[in-house]
VMD Tcl script that draws the C-alpha trace (Angstrom):
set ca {
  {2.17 -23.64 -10.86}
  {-0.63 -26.08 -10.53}
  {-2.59 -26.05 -7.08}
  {-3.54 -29.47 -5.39}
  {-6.78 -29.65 -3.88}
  {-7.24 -30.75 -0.37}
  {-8.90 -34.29 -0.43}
  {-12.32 -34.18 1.92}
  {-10.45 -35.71 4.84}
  {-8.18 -32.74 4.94}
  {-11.03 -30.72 4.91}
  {-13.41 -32.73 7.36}
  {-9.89 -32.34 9.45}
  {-9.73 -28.56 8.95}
  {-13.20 -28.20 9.92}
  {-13.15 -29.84 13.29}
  {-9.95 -28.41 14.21}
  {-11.81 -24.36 13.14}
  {-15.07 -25.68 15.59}
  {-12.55 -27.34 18.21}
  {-11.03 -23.34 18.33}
  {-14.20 -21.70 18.12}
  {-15.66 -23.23 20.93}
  {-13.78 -22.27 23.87}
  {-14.49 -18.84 22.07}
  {-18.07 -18.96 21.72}
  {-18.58 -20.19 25.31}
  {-15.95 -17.30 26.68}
  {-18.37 -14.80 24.82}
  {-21.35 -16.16 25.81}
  {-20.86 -16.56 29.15}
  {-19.63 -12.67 29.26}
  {-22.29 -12.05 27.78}
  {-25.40 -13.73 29.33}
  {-23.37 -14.08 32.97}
  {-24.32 -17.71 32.65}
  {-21.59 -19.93 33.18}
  {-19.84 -21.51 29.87}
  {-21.29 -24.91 30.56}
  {-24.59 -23.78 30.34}
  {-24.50 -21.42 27.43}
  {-26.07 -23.72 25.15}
  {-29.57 -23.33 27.80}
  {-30.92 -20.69 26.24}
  {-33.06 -19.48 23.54}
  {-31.61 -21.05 20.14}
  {-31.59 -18.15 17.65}
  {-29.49 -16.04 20.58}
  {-26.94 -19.18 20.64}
  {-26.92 -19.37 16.64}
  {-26.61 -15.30 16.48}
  {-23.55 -15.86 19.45}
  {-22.11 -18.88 16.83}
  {-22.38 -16.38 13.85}
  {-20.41 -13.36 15.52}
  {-17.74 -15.76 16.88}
  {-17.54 -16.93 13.03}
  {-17.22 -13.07 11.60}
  {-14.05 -12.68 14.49}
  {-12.63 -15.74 13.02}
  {-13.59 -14.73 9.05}
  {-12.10 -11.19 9.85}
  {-8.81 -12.66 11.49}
  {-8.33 -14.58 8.19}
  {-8.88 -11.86 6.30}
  {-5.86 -10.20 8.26}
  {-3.95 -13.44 8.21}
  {-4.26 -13.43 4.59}
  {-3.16 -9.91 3.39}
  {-0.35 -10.23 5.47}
  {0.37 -13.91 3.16}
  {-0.06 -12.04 0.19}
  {2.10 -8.90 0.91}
  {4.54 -11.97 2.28}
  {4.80 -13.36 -0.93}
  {4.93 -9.64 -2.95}
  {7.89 -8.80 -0.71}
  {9.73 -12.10 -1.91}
  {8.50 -11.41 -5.18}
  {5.16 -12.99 -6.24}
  {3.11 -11.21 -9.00}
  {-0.78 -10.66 -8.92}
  {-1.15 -13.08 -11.12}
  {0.65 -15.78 -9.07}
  {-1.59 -14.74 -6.01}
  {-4.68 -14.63 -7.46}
  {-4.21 -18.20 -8.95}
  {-3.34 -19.44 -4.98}
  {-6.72 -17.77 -4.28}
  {-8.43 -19.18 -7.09}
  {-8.91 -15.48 -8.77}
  {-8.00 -13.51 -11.62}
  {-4.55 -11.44 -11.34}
  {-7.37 -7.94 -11.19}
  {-9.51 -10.14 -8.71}
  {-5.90 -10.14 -6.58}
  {-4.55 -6.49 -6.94}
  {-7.91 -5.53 -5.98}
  {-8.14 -7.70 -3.01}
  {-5.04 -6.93 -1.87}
  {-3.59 -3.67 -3.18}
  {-0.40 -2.94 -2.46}
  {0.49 -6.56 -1.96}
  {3.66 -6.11 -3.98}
  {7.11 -4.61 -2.94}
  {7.38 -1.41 -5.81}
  {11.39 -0.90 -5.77}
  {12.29 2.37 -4.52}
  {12.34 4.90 -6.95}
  {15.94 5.77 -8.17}
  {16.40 9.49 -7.67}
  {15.16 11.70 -10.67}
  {17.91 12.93 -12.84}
  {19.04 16.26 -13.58}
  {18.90 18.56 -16.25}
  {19.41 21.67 -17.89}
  {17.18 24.52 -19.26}
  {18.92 26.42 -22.05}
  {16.70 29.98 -22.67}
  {17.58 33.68 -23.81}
  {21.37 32.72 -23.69}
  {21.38 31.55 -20.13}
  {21.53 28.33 -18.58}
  {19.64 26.20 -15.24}
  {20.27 23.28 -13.93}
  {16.81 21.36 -12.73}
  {17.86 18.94 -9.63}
  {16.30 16.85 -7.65}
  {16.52 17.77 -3.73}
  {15.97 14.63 -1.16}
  {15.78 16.62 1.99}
  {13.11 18.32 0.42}
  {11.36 16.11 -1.41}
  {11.26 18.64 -4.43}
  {12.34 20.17 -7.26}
  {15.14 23.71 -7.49}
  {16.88 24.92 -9.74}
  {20.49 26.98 -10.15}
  {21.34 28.76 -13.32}
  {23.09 31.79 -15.17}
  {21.49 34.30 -16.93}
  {22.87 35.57 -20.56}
  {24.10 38.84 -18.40}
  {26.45 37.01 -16.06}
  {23.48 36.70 -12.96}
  {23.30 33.67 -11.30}
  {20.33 32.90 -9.91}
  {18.88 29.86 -7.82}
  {15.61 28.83 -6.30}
  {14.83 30.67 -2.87}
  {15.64 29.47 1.08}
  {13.96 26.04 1.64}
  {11.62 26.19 -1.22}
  {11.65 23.46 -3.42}
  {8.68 22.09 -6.44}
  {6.69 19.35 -6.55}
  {6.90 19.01 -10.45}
  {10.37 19.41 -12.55}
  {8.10 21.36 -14.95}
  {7.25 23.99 -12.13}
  {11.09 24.55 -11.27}
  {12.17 24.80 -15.51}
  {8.97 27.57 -15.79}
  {10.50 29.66 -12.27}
  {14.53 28.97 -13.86}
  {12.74 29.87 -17.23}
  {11.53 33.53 -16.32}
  {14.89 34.11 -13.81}
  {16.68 33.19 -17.46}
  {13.88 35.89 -19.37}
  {14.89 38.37 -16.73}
  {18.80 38.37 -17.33}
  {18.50 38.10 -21.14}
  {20.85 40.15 -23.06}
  {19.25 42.93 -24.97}
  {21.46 43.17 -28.44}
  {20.97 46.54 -30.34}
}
mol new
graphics top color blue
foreach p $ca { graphics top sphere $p radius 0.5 }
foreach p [lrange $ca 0 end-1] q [lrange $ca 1 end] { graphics top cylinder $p $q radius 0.2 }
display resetview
């Protein structure tokens, strides 16, 4: 999608309406800050004016900054790539995702899927368990013992619960003459 460019009366426009809202500002702060009244906060030394100007302009520079993550994850959540974003902003799609990581809706993880460890002639089945956000396991050993991960205890990896159903499986393996 192809960008237009604001013509320089937009921006002349833009740029007396961002000084027509920073003043009130500037003078609010000022005057707070000096105890001279607003009208007269321009009677003083210039570099403290300027320096009371340049804060005023980091408040408004950081509230863009806000306003503008919140635009981009806006227009993740409906869908818009890093690559669409950073051409808005005038970047490359890595210029974007690092600008604004986490800009884009990830769709929620579909629950892991299950499956089953066959060892020493027994059987576990490795499942996922929401209310624990982990891993257990259930299983049979070869000698008729069924077996299943502990109480409340549940694995972060599926590879941890297959190596604890793997050794419950070792332990009830059938010894053949």
């Amino acid at each position: 999608m192809t960008r237009t460019q604001a013509t320089d009366t937009e921006v002349a426009a833009l740029e007396k309406a961002l000084y027509d809202a920073l003043t009130p500002l500037a003078s609010a702060m000022r005057a707070r800050e000096t105890g001279l009244p607003e009208q007269r906060m321009w009677d003083a030394d210039p570099v403290d004016v300027t320096l009371s100007i340049l804060h005023c302009w980091k408040l408004v520079d950081e509230t863009v900054e806000r306003l503008t993550a919140n635009a981009a994850r806006t227009a993740g959540s409906y869908g818009a790539s890093y690559e669409q974003m950073g051409a808005a902003w005038g970047m490359t799609r890595q210029g974007a995702r690092k600008k604004w990581p986490g800009a884009l809706s990830r769709p929620t993880a579909a629950e892991p899927e299950p499956s089953t460890v066959v060892l020493f002639g027994g059987f576990a089945e490795l499942y996922w368990e929401p209310s624990l956000s982990g891993w257990r396991w259930t299983g049979q050993g070869a000698d008729g013992t069924r077996g299943e991960t502990d109480g409340s205890l549940s694995f972060d990896a599926k590879e941890e619960a297959a190596a604890h159903a793997g050794a419950f499986l070792k332990e009830h393996l059938v010894e053949r003459p």
